[in-house]
C-alpha positions in Angstrom: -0.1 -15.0 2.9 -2.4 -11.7 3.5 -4.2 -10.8 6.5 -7.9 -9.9 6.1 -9.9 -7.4 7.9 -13.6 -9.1 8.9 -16.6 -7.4 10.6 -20.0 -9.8 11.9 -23.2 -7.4 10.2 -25.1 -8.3 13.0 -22.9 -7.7 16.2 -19.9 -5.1 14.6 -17.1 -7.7 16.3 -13.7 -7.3 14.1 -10.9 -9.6 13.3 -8.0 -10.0 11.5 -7.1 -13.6 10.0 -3.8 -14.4 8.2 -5.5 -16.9 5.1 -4.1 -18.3 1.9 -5.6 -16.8 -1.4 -7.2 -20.4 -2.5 -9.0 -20.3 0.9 -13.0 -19.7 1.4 -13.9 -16.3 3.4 -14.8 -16.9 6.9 -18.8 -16.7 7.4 -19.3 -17.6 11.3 -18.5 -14.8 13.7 -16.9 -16.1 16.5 -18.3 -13.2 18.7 -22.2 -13.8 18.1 -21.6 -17.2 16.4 -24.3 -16.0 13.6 -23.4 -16.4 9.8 -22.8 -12.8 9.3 -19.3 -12.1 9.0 -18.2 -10.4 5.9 -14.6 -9.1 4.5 -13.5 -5.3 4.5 -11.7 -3.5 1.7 -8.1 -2.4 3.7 -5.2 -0.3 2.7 -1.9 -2.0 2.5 0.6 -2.9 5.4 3.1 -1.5 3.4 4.6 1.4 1.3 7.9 1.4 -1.3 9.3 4.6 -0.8 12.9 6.0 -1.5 15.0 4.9 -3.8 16.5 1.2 -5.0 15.1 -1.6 -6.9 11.2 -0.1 -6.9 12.2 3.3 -7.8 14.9 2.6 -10.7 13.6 -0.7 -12.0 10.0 -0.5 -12.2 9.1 3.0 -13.2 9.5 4.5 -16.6 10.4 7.7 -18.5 9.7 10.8 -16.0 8.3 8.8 -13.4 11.5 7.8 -12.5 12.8 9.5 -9.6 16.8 9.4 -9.6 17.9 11.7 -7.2 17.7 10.9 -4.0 15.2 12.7 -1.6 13.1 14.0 -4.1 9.2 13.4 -3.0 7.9 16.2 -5.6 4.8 15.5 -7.5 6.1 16.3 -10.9 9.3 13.9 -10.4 11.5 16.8 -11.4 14.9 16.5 -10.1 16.0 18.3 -6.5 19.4 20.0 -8.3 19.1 23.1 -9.9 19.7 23.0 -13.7 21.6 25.9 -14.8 24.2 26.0 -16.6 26.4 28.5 -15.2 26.4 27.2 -12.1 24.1 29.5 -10.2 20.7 28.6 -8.6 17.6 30.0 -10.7 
């Protein structure tokens, strides 16, 4: 179940309520008790990060990030790739 942000229009009170999907938006504030309580737009509680299940099985072609530690923009890999052996 998610957790949505609120904030009453009228009085600026703010809450939190853990709610199922299927269920109707709070209205009354509990603060001011008017019918002016509305839901925020929030960023998640969470982020995938690192490798495992997220990074090998749901990404594709280049996006995939392999080797570990690598946080680059371009998903390049974090070993150097000459062939000789020596760093470029």
């Amino acid at each position: 179940m998610p957790i949505y942000e609120y904030e009453c229009k009228a009085c600026g009170h703010r809450l939190e309520k853990l709610q199922r999907l299927s269920a109707a938006p709070l209205t009354d504030c509990p603060a001011c008790e008017r019918s002016e309580l509305g839901r925020l737009v929030s960023a998640a509680g969470f982020r995938l990060s690192g490798g495992g299940w997220y990074e090998t099985d749901f990404k594709t072609g280049s996006k995939k990030n392999l080797v570990g530690g690598s946080d680059d923009a371009g998903g390049k890999s974090a070993t150097p790739s000459s062939k000789n052996g020596t760093a470029a």
